[in-house]
C-alpha positions in Angstrom: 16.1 3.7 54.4 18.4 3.6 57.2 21.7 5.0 57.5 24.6 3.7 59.8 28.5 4.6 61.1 30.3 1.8 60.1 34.4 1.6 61.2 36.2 -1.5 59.7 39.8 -2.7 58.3 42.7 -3.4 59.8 42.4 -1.8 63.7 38.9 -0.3 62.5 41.0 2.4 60.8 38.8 2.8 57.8 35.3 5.0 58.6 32.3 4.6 55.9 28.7 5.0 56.0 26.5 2.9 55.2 22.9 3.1 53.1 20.2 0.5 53.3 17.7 0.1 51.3 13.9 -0.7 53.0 13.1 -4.2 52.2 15.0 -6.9 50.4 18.5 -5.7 49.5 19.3 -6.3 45.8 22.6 -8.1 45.4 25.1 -6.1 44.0 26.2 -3.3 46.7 27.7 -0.2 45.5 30.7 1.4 47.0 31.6 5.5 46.8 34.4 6.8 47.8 37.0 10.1 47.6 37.0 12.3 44.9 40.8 13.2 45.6 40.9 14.8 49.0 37.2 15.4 49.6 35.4 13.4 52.6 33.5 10.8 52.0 30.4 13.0 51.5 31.7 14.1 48.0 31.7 17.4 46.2 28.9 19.6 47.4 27.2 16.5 49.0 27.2 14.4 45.8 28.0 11.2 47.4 25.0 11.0 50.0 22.4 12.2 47.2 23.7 9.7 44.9 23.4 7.0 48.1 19.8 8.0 49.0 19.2 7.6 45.7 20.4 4.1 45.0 19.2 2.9 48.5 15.4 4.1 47.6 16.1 2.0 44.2 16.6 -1.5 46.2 20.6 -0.7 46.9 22.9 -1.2 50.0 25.4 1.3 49.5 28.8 2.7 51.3 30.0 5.7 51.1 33.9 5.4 52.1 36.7 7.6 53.4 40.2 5.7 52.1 43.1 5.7 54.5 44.1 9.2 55.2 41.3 11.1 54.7 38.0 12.2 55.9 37.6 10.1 59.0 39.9 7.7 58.0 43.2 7.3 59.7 46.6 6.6 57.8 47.4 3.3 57.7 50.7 1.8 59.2 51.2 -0.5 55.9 54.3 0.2 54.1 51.6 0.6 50.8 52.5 3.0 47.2 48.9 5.4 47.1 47.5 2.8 44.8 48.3 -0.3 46.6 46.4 1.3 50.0 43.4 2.4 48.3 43.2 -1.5 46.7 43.7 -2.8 50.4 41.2 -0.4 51.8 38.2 -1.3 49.2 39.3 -5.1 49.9 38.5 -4.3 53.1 35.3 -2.9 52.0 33.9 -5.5 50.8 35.2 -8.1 53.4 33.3 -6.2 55.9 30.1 -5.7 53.5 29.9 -9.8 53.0 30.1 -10.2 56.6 27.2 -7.7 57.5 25.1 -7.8 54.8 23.6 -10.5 51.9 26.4 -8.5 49.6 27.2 -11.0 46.8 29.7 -9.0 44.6 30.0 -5.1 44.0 30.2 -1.9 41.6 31.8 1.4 42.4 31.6 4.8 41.0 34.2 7.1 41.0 35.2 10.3 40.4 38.6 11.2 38.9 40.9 9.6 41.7 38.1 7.5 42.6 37.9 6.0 39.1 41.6 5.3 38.8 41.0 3.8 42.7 38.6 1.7 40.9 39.9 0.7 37.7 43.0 -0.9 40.1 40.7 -2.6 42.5 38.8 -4.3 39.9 42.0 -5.5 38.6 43.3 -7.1 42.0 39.3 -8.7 42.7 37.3 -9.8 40.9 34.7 -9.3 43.1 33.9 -5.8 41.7 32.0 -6.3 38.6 31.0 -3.1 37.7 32.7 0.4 37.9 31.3 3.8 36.9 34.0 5.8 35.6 34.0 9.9 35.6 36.7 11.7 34.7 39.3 9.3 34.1 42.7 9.4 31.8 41.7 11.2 28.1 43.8 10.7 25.3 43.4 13.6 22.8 43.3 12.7 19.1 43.3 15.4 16.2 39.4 15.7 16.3 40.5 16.9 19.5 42.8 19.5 18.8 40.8 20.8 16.2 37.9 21.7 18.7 40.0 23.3 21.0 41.8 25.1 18.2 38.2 26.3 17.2 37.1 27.3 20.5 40.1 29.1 21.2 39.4 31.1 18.0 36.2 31.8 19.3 37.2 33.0 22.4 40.1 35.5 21.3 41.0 35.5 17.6 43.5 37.8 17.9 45.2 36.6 20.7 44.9 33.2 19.7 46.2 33.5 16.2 49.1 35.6 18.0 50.1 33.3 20.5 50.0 30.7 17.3 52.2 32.7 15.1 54.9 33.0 18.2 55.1 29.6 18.6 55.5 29.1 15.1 58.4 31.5 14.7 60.2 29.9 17.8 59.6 26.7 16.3 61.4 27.5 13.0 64.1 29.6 15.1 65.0 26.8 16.8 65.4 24.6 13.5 67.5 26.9 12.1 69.4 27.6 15.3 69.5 24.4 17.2 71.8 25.7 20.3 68.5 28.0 20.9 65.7 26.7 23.2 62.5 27.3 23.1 60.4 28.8 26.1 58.2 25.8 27.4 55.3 25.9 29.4 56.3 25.3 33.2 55.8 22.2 34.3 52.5 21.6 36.6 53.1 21.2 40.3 50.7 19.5 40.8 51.2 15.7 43.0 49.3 13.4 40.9 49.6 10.0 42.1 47.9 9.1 39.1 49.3 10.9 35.9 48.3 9.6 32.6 49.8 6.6 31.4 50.8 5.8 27.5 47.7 5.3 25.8 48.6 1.7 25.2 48.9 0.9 28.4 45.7 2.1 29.5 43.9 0.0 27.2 45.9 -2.9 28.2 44.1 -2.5 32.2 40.8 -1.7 30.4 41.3 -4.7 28.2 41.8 -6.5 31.6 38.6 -5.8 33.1 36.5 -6.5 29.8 38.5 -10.0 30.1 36.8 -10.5 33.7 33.4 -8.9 32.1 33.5 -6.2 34.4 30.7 -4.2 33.4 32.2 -0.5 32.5 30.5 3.1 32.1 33.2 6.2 31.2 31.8 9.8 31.7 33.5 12.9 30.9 32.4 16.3 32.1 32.6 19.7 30.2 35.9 20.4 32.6 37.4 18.1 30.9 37.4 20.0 27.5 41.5 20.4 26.7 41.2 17.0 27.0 37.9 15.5 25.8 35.8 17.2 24.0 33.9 15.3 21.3 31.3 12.8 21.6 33.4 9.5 19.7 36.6 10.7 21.0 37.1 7.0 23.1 36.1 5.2 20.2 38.4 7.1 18.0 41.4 7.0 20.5 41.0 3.3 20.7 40.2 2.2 17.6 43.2 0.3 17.2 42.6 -1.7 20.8 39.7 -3.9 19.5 37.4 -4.1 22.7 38.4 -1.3 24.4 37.0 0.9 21.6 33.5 -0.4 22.2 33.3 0.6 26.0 30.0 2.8 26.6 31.3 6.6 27.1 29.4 9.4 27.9 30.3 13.2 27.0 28.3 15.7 29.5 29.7 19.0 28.3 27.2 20.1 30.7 28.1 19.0 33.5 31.1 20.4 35.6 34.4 18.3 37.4 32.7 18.6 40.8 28.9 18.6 39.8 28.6 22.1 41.3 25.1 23.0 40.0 21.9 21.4 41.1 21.7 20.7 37.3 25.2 18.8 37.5 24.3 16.8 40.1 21.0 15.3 38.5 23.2 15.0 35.3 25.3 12.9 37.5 23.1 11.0 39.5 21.1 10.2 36.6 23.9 8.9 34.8 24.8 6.5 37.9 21.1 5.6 38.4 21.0 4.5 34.4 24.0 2.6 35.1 22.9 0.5 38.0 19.8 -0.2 36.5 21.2 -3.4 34.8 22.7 -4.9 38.3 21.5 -7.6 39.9 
């Protein structure tokens, strides 16, 4: 295989590298970017394992920095986060069909890379498969009740503690509505991408199953709060028809960042399942 520096976009802004596979290229080329604010290379290097990977299996892949980060310089465009990350995989691709036999294109992504992708796929319909880890999770009571049970495990005392306070202040503040209760502060986190309604969501999944985009959802054991139970997509989405029957993946084993050495086979297995069935 052969790896190359590639800069393209508007003014060459963008910065990527690209993977070839010897021989005859398949058609489908893969795109990888950011996972957040890591480079292009991905947590602990995941991103050029997972490329040498694909590339030995017949893949031209391109592993991206999106304006703004890596090697990538901001972009002049007066764009929302979402918007610039669309224009930047366009861009992508453009320059993919213009060097190489490229016909169309699947991405994975990891958390802001997924969202990055679910968007993209949505605006061009020349992506036609996206990997998904670590996207939005809508809890349902199954998943309450694990967390409730793990948190037992953990601590009973404390748990059943912190339960009983709550439930006091809870009552308290029935009985004597001019008295708030103590919340949890709020997180400070900048998420360009918080979680939208749950109807919502399915609506832009529903979107991509209408343009059979082919779609693969993974969540990791970080996830847990959140996820945590193997038919907890099918059981969130029961009521949205389609959506409901999108292939998801629990890997309880497997950590946010594929850390471990066994995280990151875990992961690039998953992928290297999933591309399997392009062209």
């Amino acid at each position: 295989m052969t790896e190359h520096i590639l800069t393209f976009g508007p003014a060459n802004r963008l910065v990527g590298t690209l993977t070839q596979a010897p021989g005859k290229a398949r058609a489908t080329a893969i795109l990888l970017l950011n996972a957040g604010v890591i480079p292009r290379m991905g947590p602990h290097r995941i991103n050029v394992k997972l490329a040498r990977e694909l590339a030995s299996q017949g893949f031209t892949v391109l592993r991206m920095d999106l304006s703004g980060l890596g090697d990538s310089l901001r972009s002049d465009a007066a764009l929302t986060f979402e918007q610039q990350a669309v224009s930047d995989l366009k861009a992508a691709m453009d320059h993919l069909q213009r060097l190489t036999s490229a016909q169309q294109f699947a991405l994975a992504g990891i958390c802001s890379g997924a969202h990055h992708g679910i968007a993209a796929a949505i605006a061009d319909d020349r992506l036609k498969a996206l990997w998904l880890m670590d996207t939005h999770a809508y809890p349902t009571r199954r998943t309450l009740w694990v967390r409730a049970r793990r948190q037992l495990q953990l601590d009973f005392t404390g748990t059943v503690t912190r339960w009983t306070t709550k439930a006091v202040q809870m009552l308290t503040s029935r009985l004597r509505p001019g008295l708030a209760v103590p919340r949890e502060q709020a997180s400070l986190t900048d998420n360009a991408y918080p979680t939208p309604p749950k109807a919502e969501f399915a609506q832009r999944i529903q979107a991509l199953i209408d343009r059979q985009v082919r779609l693969q959802l993974v969540y990791s054991g970080d996830m847990f709060w959140r996820y945590n139970h193997s038919s907890q997509w099918r059981d969130a989405f029961r009521d949205h028809g389609a959506v409901a029957k999108v292939p998801c993946d629990l890997l309880p084993d497997m950590d946010h960042t594929a850390t471990t050495l066994h995280a990151q086979r875990r992961l690039i297995g998953s992928v290297t399942r999933f591309a399997t069935l392009l062209a």
